[in-house]
N, C-alpha and C positions, 0 to 999 in steps of 0.2 A: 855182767852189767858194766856197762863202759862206765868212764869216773863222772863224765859230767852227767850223765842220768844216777849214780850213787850219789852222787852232792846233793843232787835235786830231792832227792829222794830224803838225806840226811835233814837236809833244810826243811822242807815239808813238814816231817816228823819232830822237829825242832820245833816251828811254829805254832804248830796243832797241841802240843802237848797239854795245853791249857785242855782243851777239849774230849782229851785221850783220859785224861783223868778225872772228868767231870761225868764223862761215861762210864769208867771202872764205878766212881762215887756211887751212881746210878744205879750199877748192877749186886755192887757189894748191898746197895739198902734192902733190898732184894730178900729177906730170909728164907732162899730156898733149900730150906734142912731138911733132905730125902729120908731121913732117918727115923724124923717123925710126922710122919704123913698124916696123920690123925689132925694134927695141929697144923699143916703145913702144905698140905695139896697145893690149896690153890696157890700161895705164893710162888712153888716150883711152876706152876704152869703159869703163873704170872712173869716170871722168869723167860720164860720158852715164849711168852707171847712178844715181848722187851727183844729178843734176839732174833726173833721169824721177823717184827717188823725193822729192824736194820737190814738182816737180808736182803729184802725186797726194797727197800728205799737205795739198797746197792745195785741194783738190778738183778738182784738172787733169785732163783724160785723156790719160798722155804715150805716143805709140807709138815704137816704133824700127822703122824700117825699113832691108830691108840697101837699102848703095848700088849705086848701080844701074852705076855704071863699074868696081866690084869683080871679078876674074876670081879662079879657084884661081889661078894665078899671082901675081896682088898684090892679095891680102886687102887690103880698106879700110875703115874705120869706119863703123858702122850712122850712119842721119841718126835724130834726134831731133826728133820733132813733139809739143810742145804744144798744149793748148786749154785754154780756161776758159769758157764759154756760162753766159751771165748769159741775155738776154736778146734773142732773133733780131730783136726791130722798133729794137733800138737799132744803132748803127753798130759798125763792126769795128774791132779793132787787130791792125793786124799788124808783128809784131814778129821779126827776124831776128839772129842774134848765131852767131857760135864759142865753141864750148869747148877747142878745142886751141891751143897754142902752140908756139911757135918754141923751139927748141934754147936753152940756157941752161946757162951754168957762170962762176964768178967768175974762172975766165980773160978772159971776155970782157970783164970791167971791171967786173962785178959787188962790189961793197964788201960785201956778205951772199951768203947762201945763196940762193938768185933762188928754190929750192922753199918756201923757209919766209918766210913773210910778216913784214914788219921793220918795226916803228916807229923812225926816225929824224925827231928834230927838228920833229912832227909831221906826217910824212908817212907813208903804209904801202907800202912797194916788197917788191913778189911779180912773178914771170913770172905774167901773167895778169893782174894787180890791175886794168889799167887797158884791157889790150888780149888778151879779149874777156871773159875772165870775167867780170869784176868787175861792167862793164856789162849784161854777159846776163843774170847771176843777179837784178843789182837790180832787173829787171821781175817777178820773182818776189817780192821783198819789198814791192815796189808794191799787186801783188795781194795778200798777205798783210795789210798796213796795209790797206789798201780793206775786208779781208772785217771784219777788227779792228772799225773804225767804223763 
């Protein structure tokens, strides 16, 4: 990356930040706890609907497909596949991440609401911020800044 598209690039992600975390906000509210699906289905696939539409408002092609170890007995959450096709002679990325999380409540030791994302001290602490959301969605803002400049 030559320096004056890294600047551009820097600066971008500088500016937007407001917006980069209004989004994590978003996805952290999210209670998608794969763990307890009884409680919690739909949220995960409300989660997957939240991220299929960014995709495509990036110009992704997101599908959901159901999973394949699902039975009537234990309904399980569709899998979500991304794409973005720039260009087939250039090289691939592929990029793997979750959207559901683990069980969460301020019993656990939680000092906030683990669903609603907290700025403390500057840090931001959400179930999800860091483990998988936060990282899965940022390939999405990746792309987003790339189409940008």
């Amino acid at each position: 990356m030559n320096e004056d598209l890294q600047q551009q690039f820097f600066t971008h992600v500088e500016e937007n930040t407001p917006l980069y975390i209004e989004r994590l906000r978003e996805a952290v509210a999210i209670p998608s706890v794969s763990a307890q699906l009884d409680d919690h289905l739909d949220d995960v696939v409300k989660m997957i609907d939240w991220t299929k539409g960014h995709i495509e408002r990036l110009g992704g092609t997101a599908t959901v497909v159901p999973n394949p170890v699902a039975t009537a007995d234990r309904p399980l959450p569709p899998i979500l596949l991304g794409e973005f096709h720039v260009d087939p002679s250039l090289k691939t990325v592929c990029v793997y991440g979750h959207l559901d999380v683990q069980p969460a409540a301020k019993e656990d030791g939680w000092d906030t609401d683990p669903f609603v994302l907290t700025e403390k001290d500057g840090k931001l602490y959400g179930r999800g911020s860091t483990d998988d959301k936060g990282p899965a969605l940022s390939w999405l803002w990746i792309v987003e800044v790339h189409q940008t400049l």
